[in-house]
Backbone bond lengths (Angstrom), bond angles and torsions (degrees), N, CA, C in turn:
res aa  C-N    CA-C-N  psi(-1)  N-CA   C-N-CA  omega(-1)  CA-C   N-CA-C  phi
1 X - - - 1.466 - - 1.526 110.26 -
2 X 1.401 114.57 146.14 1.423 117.40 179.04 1.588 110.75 -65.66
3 X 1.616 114.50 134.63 1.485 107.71 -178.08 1.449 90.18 -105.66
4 X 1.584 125.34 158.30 0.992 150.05 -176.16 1.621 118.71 -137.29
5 X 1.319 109.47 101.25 1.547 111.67 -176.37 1.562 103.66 -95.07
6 X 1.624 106.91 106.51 1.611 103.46 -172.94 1.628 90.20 -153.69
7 X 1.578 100.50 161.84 1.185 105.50 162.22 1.560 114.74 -126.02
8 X 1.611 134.64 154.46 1.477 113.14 -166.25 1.922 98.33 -80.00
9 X 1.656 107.76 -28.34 1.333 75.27 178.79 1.455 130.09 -81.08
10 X 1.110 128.40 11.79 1.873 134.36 143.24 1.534 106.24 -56.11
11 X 1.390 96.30 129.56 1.797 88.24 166.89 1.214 123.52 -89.96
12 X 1.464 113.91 -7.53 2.008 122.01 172.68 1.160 93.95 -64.23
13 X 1.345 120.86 -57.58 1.385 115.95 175.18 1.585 132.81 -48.07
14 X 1.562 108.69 -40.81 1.454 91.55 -177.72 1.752 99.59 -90.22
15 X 1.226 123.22 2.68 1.504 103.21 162.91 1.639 111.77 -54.55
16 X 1.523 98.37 -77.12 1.507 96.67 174.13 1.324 130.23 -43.10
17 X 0.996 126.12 -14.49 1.390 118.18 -178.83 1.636 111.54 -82.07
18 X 1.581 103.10 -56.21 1.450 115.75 168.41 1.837 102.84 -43.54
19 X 1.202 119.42 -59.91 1.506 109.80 -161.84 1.575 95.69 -67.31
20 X 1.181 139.31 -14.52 1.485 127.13 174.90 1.491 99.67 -67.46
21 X 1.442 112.57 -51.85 1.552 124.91 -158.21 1.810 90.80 -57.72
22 X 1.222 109.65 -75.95 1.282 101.74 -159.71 1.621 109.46 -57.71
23 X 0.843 118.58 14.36 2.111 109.13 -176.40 1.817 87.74 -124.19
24 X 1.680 118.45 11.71 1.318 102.06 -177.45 1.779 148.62 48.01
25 X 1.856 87.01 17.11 1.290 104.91 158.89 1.369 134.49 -72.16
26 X 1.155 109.53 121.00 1.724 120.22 176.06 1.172 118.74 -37.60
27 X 1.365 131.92 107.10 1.750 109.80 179.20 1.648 88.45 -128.09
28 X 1.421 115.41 169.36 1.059 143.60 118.17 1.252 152.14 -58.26
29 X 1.299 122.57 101.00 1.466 115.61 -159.57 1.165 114.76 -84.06
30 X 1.723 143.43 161.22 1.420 123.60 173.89 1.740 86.40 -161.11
31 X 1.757 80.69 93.09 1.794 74.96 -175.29 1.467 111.42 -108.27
32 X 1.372 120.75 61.84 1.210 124.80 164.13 1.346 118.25 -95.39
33 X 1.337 135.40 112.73 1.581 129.14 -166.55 1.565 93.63 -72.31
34 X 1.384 133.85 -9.39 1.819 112.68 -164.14 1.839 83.73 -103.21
35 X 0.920 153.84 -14.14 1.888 154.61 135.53 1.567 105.70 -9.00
36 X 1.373 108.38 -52.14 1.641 120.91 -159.01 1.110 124.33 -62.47
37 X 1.734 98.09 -35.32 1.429 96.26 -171.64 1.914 114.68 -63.84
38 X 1.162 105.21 -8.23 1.542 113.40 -157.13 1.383 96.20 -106.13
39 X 1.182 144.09 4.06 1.741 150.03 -156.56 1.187 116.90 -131.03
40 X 2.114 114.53 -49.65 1.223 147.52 147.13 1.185 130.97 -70.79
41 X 1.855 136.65 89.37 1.314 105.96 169.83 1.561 134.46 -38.19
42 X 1.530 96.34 -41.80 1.728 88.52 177.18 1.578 138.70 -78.21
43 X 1.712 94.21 -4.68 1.519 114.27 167.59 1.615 100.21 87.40
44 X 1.287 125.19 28.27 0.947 111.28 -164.37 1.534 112.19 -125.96
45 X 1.456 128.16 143.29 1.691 127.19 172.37 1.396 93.82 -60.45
46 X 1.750 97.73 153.77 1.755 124.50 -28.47 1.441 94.40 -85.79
47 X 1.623 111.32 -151.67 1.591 131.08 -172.00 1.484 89.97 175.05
48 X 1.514 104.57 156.73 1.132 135.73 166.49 1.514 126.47 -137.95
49 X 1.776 102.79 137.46 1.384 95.17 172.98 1.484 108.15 -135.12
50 X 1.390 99.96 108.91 1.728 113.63 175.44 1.633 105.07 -98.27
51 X 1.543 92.75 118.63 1.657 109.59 -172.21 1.437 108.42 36.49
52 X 1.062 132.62 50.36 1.508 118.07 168.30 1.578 108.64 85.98
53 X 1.412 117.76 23.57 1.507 114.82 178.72 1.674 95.12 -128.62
54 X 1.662 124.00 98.75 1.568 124.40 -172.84 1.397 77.06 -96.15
55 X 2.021 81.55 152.20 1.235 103.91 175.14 1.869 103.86 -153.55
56 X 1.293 118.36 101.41 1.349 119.90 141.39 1.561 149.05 -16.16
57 X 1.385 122.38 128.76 1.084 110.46 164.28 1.683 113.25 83.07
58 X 1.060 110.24 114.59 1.542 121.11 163.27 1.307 147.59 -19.87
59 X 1.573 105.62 -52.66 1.393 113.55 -168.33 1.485 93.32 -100.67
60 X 0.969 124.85 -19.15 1.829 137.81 172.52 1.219 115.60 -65.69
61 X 1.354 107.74 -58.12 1.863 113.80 164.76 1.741 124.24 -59.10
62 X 1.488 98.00 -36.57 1.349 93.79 162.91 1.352 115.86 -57.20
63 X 1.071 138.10 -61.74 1.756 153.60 -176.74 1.414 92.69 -49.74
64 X 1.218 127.90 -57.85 1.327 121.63 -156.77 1.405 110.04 -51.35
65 X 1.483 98.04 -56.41 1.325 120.44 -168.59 1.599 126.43 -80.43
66 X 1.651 101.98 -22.85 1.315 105.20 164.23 1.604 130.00 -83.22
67 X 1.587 94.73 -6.96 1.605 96.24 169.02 1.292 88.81 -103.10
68 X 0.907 156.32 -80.98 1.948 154.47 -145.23 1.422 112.13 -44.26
69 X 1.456 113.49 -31.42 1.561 128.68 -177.11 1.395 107.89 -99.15
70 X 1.537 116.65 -19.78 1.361 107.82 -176.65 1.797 116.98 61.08
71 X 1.335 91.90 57.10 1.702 112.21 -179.10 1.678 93.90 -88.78
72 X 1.223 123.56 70.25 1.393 111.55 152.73 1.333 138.09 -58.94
73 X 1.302 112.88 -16.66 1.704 120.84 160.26 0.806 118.92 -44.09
74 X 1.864 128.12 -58.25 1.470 140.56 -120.27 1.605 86.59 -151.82
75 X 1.260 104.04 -10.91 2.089 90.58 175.39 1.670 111.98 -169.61
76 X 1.417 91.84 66.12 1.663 127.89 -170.38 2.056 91.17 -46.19
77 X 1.433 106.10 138.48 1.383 102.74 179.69 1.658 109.13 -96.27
78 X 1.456 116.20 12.27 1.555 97.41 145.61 1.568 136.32 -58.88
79 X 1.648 106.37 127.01 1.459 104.53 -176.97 1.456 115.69 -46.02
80 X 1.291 132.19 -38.29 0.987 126.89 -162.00 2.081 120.59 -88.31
81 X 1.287 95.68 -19.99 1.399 116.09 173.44 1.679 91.77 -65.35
82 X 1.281 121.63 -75.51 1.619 146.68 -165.10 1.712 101.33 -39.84
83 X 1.665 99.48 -40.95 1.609 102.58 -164.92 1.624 97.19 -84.92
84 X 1.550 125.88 -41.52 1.512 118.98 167.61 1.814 119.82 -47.65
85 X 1.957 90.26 -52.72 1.892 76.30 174.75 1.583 112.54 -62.13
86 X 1.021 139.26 -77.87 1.926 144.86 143.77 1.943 77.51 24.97
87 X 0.997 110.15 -91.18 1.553 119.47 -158.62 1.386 102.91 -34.54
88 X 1.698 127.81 -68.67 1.569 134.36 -159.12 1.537 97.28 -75.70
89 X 1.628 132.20 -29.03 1.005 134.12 -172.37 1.864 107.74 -72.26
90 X 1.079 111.14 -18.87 1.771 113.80 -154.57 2.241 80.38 -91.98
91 X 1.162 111.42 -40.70 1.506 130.06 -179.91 1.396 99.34 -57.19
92 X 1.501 129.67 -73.99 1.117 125.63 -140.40 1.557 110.70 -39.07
93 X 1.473 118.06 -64.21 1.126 107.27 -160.92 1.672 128.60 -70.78
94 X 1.509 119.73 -9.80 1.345 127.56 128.52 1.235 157.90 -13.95
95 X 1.835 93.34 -54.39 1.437 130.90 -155.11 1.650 96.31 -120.26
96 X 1.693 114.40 -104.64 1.234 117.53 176.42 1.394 133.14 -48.25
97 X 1.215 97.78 -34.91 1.716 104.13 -174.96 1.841 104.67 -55.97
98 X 1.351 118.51 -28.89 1.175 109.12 -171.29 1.718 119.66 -73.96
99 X 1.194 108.15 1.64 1.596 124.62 158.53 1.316 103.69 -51.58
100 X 1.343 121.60 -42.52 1.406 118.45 -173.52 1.336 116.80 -92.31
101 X 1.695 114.57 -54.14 1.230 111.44 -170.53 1.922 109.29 -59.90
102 X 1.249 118.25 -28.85 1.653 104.31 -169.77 1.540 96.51 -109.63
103 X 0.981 123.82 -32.76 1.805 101.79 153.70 1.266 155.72 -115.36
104 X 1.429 89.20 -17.02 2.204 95.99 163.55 1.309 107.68 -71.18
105 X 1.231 117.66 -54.07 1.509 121.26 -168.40 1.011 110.63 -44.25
106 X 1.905 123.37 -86.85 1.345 109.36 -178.72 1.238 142.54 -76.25
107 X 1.793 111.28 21.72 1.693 105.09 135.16 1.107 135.74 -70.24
108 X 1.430 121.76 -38.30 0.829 122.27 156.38 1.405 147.71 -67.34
109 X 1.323 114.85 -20.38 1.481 123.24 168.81 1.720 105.00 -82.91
110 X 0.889 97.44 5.63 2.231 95.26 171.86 1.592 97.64 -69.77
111 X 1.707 119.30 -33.30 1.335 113.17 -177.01 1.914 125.23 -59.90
112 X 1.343 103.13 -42.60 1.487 115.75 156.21 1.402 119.75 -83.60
113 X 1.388 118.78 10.16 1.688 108.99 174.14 1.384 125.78 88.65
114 X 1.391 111.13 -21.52 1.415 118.27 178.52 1.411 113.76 141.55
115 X 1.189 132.95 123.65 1.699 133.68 -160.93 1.823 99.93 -1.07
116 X 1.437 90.84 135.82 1.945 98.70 -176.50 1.254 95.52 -94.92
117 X 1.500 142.51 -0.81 1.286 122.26 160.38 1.616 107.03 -151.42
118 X 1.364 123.20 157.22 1.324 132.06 174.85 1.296 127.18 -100.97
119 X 1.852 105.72 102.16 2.095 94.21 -151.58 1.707 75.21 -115.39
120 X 1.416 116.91 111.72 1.567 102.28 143.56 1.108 151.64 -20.78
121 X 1.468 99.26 -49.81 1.657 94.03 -176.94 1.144 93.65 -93.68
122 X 1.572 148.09 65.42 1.533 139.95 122.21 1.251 85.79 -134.34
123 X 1.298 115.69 100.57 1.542 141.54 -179.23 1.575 105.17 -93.95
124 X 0.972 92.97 -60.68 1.679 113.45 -169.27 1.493 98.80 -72.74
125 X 1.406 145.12 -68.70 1.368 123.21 169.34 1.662 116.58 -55.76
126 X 1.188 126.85 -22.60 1.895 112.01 157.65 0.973 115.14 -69.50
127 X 1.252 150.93 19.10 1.551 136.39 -144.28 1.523 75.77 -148.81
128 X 1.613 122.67 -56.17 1.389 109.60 173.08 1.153 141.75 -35.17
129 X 1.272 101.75 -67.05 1.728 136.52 159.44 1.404 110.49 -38.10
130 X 1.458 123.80 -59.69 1.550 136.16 -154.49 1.786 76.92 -64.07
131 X 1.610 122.11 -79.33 1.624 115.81 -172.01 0.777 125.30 -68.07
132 X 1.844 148.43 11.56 1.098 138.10 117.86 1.729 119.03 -36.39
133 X 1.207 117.75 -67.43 1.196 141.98 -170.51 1.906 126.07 -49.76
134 X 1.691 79.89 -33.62 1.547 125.38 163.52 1.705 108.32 -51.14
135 X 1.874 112.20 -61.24 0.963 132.08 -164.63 1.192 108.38 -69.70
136 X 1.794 108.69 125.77 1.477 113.38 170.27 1.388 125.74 -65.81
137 X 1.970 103.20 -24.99 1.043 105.71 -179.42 1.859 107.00 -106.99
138 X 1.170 112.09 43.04 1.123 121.77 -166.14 1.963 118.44 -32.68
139 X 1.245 97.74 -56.39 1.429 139.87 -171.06 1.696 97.76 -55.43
140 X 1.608 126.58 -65.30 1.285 132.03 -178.39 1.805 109.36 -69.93
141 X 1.065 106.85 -18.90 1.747 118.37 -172.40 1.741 100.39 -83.03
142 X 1.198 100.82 -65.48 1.790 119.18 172.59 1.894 98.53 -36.74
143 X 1.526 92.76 -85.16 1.525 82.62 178.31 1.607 125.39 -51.79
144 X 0.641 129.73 80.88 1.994 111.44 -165.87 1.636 69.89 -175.60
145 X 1.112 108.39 -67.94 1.911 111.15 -163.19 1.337 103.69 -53.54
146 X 1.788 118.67 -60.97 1.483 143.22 178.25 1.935 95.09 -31.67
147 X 1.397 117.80 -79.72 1.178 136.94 174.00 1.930 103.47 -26.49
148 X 1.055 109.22 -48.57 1.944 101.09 -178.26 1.105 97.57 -87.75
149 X 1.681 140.99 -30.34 1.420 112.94 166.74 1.297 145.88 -66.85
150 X 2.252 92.99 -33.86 1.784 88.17 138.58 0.980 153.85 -10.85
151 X 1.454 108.95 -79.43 0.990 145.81 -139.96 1.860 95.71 -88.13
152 X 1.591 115.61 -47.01 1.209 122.06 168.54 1.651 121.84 -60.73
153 X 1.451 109.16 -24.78 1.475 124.62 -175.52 1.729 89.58 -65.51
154 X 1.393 102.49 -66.34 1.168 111.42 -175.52 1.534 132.49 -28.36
155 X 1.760 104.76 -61.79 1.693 112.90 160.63 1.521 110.65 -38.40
156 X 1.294 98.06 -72.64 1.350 131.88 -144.80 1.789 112.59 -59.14
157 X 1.103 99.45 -62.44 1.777 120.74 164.86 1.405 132.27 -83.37
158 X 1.520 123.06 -49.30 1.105 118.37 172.63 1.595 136.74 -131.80
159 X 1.382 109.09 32.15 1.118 126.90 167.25 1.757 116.13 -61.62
160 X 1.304 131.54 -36.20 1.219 134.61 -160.71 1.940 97.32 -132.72
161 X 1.221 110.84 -6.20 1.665 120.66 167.57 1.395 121.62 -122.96
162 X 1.202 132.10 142.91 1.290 145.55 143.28 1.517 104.04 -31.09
163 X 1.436 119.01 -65.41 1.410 111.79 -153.15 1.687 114.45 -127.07
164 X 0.933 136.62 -174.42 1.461 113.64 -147.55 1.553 110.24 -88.15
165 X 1.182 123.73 -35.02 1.484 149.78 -176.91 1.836 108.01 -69.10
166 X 1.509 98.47 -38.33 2.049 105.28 -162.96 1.395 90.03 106.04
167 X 1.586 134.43 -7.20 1.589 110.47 -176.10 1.577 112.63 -57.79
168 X 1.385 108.43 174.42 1.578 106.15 166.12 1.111 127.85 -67.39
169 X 1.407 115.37 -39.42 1.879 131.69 152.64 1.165 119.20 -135.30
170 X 1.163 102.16 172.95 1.655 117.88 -168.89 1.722 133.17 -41.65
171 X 1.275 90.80 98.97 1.958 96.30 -164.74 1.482 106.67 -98.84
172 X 1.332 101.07 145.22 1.828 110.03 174.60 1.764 114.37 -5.65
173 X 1.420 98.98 -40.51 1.741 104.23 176.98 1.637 97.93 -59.41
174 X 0.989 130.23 -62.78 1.618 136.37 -159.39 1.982 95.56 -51.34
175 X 1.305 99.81 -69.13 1.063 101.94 -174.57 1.503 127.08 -43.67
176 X 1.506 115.62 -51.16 1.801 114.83 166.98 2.086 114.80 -47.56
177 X 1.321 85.63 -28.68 1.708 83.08 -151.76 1.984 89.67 -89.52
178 X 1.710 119.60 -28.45 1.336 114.49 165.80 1.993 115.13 -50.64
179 X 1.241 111.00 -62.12 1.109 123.36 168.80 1.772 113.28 -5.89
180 X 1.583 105.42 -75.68 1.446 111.50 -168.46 1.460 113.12 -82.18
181 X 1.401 114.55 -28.66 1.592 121.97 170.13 1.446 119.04 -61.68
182 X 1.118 110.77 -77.92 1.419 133.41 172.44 1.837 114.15 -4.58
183 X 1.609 85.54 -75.62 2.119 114.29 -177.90 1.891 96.04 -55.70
184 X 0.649 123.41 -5.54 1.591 115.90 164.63 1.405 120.23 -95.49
185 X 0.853 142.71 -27.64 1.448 147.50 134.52 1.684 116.43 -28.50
186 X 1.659 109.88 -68.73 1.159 117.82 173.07 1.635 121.76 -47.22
187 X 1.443 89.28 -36.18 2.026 97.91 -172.60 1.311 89.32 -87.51
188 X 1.162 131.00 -5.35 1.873 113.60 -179.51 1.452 94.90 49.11
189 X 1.570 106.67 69.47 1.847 136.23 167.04 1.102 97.29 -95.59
190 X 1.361 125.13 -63.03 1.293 137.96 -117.18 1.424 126.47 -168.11
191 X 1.736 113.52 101.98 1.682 103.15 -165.17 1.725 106.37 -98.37
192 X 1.197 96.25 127.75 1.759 99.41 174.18 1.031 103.61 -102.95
193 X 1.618 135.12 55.27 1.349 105.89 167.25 1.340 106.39 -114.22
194 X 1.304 121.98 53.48 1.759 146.34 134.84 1.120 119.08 -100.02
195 X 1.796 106.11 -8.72 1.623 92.29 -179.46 1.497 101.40 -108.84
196 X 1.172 115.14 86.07 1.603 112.98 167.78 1.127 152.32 -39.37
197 X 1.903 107.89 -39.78 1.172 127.95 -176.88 1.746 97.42 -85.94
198 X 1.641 113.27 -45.50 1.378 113.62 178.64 1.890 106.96 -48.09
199 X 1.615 109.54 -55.31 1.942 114.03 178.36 1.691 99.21 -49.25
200 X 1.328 128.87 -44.04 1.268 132.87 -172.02 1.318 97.41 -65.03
201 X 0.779 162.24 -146.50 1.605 162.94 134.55 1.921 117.69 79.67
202 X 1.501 94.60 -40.53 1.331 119.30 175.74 1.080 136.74 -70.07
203 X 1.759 102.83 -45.68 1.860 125.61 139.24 0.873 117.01 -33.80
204 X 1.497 119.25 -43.61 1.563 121.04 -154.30 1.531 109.26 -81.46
205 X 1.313 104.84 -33.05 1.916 128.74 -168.51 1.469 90.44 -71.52
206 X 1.598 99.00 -46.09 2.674 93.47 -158.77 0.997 76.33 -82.20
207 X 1.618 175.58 -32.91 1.583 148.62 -159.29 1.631 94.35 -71.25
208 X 1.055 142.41 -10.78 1.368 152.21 -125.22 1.802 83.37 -104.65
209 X 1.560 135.06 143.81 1.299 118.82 -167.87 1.443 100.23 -101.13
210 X 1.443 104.88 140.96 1.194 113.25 156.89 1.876 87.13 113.00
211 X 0.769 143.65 -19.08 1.656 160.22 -172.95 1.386 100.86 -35.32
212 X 1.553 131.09 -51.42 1.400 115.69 -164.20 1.853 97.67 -79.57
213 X 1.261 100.43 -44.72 1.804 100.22 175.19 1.536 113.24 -28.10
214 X 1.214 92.12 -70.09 1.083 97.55 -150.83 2.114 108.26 -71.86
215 X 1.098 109.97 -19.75 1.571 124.62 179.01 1.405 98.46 -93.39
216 X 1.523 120.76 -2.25 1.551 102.77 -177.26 2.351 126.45 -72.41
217 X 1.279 81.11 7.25 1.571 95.73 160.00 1.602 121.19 -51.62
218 X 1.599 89.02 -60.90 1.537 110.23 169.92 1.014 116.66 -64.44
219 X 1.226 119.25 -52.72 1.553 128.25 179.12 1.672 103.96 -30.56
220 X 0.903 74.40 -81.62 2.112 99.32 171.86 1.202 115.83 -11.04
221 X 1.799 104.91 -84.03 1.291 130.82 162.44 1.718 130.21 -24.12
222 X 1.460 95.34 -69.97 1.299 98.57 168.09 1.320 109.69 72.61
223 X 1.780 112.60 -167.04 1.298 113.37 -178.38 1.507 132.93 -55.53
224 X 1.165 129.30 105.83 1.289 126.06 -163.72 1.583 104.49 -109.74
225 X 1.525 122.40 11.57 1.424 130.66 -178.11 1.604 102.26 -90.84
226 X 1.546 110.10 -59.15 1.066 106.97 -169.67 1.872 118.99 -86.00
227 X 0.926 121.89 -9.40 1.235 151.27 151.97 1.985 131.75 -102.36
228 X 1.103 103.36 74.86 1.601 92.44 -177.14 1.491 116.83 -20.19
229 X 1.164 111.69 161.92 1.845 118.30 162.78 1.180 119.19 -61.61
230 X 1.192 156.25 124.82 1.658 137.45 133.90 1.362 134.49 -82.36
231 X 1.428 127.10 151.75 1.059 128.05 165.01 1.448 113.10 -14.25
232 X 1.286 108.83 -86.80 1.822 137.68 165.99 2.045 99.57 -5.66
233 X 1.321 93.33 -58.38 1.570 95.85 -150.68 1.526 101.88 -89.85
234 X 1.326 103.27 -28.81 1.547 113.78 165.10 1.678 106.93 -52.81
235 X 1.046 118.14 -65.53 1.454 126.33 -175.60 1.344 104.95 -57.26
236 X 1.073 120.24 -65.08 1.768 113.07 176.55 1.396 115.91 -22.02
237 X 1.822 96.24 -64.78 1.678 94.52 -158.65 1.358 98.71 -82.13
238 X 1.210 152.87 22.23 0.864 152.04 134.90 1.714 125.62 -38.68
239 X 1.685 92.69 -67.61 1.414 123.47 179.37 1.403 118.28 -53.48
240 X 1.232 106.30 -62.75 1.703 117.53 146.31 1.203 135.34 -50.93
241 X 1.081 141.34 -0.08 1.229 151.10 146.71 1.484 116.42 -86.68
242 X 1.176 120.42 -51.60 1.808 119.63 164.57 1.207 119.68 -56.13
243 X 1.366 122.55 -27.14 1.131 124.00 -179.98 1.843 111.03 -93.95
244 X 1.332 111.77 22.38 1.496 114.26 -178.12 1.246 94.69 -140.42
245 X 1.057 114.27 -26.21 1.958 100.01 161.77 1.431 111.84 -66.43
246 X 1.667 109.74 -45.19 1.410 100.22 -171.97 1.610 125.77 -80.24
247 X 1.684 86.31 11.39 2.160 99.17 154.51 1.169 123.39 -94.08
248 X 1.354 108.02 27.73 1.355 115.68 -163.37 1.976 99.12 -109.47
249 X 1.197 129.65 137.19 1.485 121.08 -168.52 1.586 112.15 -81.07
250 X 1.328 114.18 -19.20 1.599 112.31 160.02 1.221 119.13 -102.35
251 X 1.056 120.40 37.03 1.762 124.33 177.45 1.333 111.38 -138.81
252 X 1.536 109.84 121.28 1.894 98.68 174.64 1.453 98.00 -147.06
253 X 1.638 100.64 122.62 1.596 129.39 -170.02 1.790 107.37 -77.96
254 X 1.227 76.90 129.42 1.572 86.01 -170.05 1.898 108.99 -105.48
């Protein structure tokens, strides 16, 4: 069975996990973040190991797995679909990911005090985080950035599509770029209700099955603006969330 080293509150992680869930692949879960360092050179969510073939990194595992499994839902084998996701996927962590690094993150890392460990080789996402975290006005700065990536998603991706690629529905692209958008809403980060086409798009992703499961991290979590994070609540929704994947009939937590 495919093992999967993820945790739901990573959102690389709950992409992959969700795109296993919905194509009804068997995985194995192994959501211990101190596992990783030994699976991942860079120590980092998620990884996969199918029969002895690890594989790193997000937008890679998607590909891997959406051609090897033959995920035509989520990773249609038209060249030109494949070369658009390829396209938003080579971006994300540039582009979208910074939803997280300058404002999910350091709300949430106020609960451990400030990054809980120091891994070199993710230099560039500590360095993010550390001057977010830095920022007194963290919160108005974060959103301000969040707001032009919108807003660029918007032109750029889904102005003339439903879904991020031009697929007919929601492909591996949708899913990475839901991940970091989405959890700002939940944390009461960030109000899009100027961004229409972004709320339009968003509907389209939570009708998607299995959606509260698998987002129930956030769920959990909740507002972390008007209430800082804690340890306590961090750990909960954690707990509660692993324990609702592993009610899931292709998922078994290890």
């Amino acid at each position: 069975m495919l093992r999967v080293y993820a945790h739901p509150a990573s959102q690389p992680s709950r992409a992959v996990i969700w795109a296993c869930v919905l194509n009804d692949s068997p995985i194995t879960l192994i959501a211990d973040p101190g596992v990783i360092a030994g699976i991942n050179p860079r120590g980092q969510l998620p990884a996969i190991d199918d029969d002895g073939f690890v594989l790193a990194e997000m937008p890679a595992i998607l590909g891997y797995l959406g051609a090897k499994q033959g995920w035509a839902n989520l990773y249609p084998e038209d060249m030109h679909y494949r070369a658009r996701m390829s396209q938003y996927l080579h971006a994300h962590h540039c582009l979208t990911r910074l939803a997280t690094l300058k404002l999910m993150a350091p709300h949430v890392l106020v609960a451990f005090g400030g990054l809980p460990t120091s891994n070199p080789l993710s230099y560039l996402d500590n360095t993010c985080i550390r001057e977010a975290m830095a920022d007194g006005g963290r919160l108005a700065t974060g959103q301000a950035l969040v707001g032009e990536v919108i807003d660029f998603l918007e032109r750029a991706y889904l102005a003339e599509h439903d879904f991020v690629a031009g697929t007919p529905q929601a492909s591996v692209a949708d899913l990475a770029c839901y991940e970091e958008i989405s959890q700002l809403e939940m944390a009461n980060l960030f109000d899009m209700s100027d961004n229409k086409t972004m709320q339009a798009w968003m509907r389209r992703m939570r009708a998607l099955p299995h959606h509260d499961t698998i987002h129930l991290f956030n769920i959990a979590l909740g507002d972390i603006q008007t209430e800082p994070n804690s340890m306590e609540r961090f750990t909960l929704a954690s707990s509660q969330a692993i324990a609702a994947l592993s009610d899931l009939p292709s998922v078994t937590v290890e």
